[in-house]
Residue, then its C-alpha position, 0 to 999 in steps of 0.5 A: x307848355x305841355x297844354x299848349x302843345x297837347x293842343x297843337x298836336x291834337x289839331x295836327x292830328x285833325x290836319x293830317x285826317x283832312x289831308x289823307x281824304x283830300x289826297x285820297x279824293x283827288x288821287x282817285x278823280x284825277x289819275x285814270x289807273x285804267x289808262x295804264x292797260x290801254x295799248x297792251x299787246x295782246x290787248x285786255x278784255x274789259x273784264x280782265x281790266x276790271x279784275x285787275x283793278x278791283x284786286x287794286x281797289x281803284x275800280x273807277x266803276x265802284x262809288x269812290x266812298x266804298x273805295x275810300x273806306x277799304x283802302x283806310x280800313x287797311x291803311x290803319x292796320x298798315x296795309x297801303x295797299x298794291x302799286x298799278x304793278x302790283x307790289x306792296x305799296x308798303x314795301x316800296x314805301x319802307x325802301x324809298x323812304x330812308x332814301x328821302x329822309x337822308x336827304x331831306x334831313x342832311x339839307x335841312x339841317x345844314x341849310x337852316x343852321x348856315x342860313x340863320x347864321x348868314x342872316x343875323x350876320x348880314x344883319x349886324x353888318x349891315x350895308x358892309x361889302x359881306x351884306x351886300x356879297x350875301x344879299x346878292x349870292x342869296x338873291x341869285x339862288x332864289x332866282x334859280x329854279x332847283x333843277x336849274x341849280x342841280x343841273x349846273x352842280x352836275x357840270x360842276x362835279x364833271x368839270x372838277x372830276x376831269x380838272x382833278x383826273x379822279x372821281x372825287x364827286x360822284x353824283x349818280x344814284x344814292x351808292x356805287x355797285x358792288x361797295x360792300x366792303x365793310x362799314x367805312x368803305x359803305x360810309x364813305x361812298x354813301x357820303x360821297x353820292x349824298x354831297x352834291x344833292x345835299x348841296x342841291x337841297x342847302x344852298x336854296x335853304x340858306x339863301x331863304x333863311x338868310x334874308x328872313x333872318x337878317x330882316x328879323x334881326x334888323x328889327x330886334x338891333x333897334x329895339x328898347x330891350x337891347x339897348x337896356x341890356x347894354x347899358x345895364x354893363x353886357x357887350x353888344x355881342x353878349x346883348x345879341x347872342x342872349x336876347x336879340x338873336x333869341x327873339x328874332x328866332x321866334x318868327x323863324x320857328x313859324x317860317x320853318x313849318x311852312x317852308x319845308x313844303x317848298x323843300x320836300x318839293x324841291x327835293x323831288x326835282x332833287x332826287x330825279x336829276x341826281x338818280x336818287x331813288x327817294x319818294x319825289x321820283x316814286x311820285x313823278x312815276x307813278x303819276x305818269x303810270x296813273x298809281x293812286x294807291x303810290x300816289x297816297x302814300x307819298x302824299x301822306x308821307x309828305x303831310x306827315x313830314x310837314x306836319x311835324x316840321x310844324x310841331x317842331x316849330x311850334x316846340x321851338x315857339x314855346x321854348x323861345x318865347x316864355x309867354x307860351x311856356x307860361x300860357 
């Protein structure tokens, strides 16, 4: 197991070089940082624009591989370099990440469990009213596109604040102003602002999961193995927690690496809505304000955060199936 997943992390390794000079590379062919001096009142000369943009290390008029190896020769001692504004890029990465993190984190988790669960359950009730309930809510949730989901849980959260008379649910930025009144008090009004995105983020989790689980499951339900273990004296509940859920696991493990892309996009949609000031509206931004060096950064963080949700996968592979432990 441990050679299997040297191996997998040595490729991973390989992966993630690939995507930081590809995103570099078309990062720097697509965005035009000079665009962002255009229309300044007292407008700048050329030169003070090449100036400012050779202190930023996106020069348009330098060859783009000079370009590329500055910026990697200081990216690999931590230095990401300077946004079009002119802060450290690091600074504002090190602020916006844990924002994300919660977010990603907290959603995933709560989404992957209930969807897994939702769906092995649908599966062995399968055709009853609760199947057919789940299919159809599941369904309905895969149709709606994210920001049209958090748009509706807004309006929800208004609705029930205006019912109730209070603020229950607030939905507004990642904390209250001025709530710094010792531990709980942060706790509780940081809980509270993560509900409805968290939410955001789950429910389109769990409907995903929910079908690929169930029809997983189904094909493990019909299987010789299974029918072994009941006829050698389990129950059909024991037979399916220990070895049909077990192995219908298996190709969700693959699933999960690929499908934390689709997240970590709908959570930038998530973050925008809700106010958050995550990675996800740090990109939208600096898009528009034509930032490579932001732009880099949140590309690197969202292939370093993909990439070890596809080592996770491949960890959760081999502790499931023996014949990759034993390989």
């Amino acid at each position: 197991m441990a050679a299997y997943l040297a191996k997998r992390l040595g490729y991973y390794a390989v992966l993630l070089l690939v995507a930081v000079c590809l995103s570099y590379l078309l990062s720097s062919l697509a965005l035009d940082p000079r665009a962002y001096y255009e229309g300044r009142q007292p407008p700048l000369s050329p030169a003070a624009v090449d100036h400012h943009l050779t202190a930023l290390g996106v020069n348009d008029h330098e060859p783009l591989t000079t370009r590329f190896l500055r910026w990697a020769g200081h990216a690999v001692r931590g230095d990401l370099g300077q946004t079009i504004d002119g802060t450290p890029v690091g600074a504002e990465f090190g602020r916006r990440i844990g924002v994300s993190l919660r977010l990603l984190l907290l959603g995933t988790v709560a989404g992957t469990v209930i969807g897994v669960l939702a769906g092995a359950w649908t599966a062995v009730r399968q055709y009853r009213i609760s199947d057919r309930v789940v299919t159809l809510a599941s369904f309905a949730l895969l149709s709606t596109p994210v920001f049209l989901l958090a748009v509706l849980l807004k309006i929800g959260a208004i609705w029930f604040n205006q019912t109730t008379g209070t603020e229950v649910i607030r939905f507004t930025g990642e904390k209250s102003p001025g709530v710094d009144s010792g531990f709980w008090a942060v706790f509780k009004d940081r809980g509270v602002h993560l509900l409805l995105p968290t939410v955001s983020i789950a429910l389109g989790t769990i409907a995903g999961y929910s079908r690929y689980q169930r029809s997983t499951m189904l094909d493990v339900l019909g299987s010789d193995y299974l029918r072994t273990a009941q006829a050698k004296g389990l129950t059909r509940r024991t037979a399916l927690l220990r070895h049909g859920l077990r192995t219908a696991l298996i190709p969700m493990s693959t699933y999960f690496s690929y499908g934390f892309l689709a997240l970590f996009t709908g959570a930038t949609f998530t973050e925008t809505i809700f106010g958050w000031h995550g990675m996800g509206e740090w990109f939208v931004s600096s898009i528009g304000k034509n930032d490579v060096n932001s732009v880099v950064a949140v590309n690197v963080f969202a292939a370093v955060v993909v990439l070890l949700s596809g080592f996770l996968a491949d960890v959760l592979h081999a502790a499931l199936d023996p014949r990759i432990r034993h390989a």
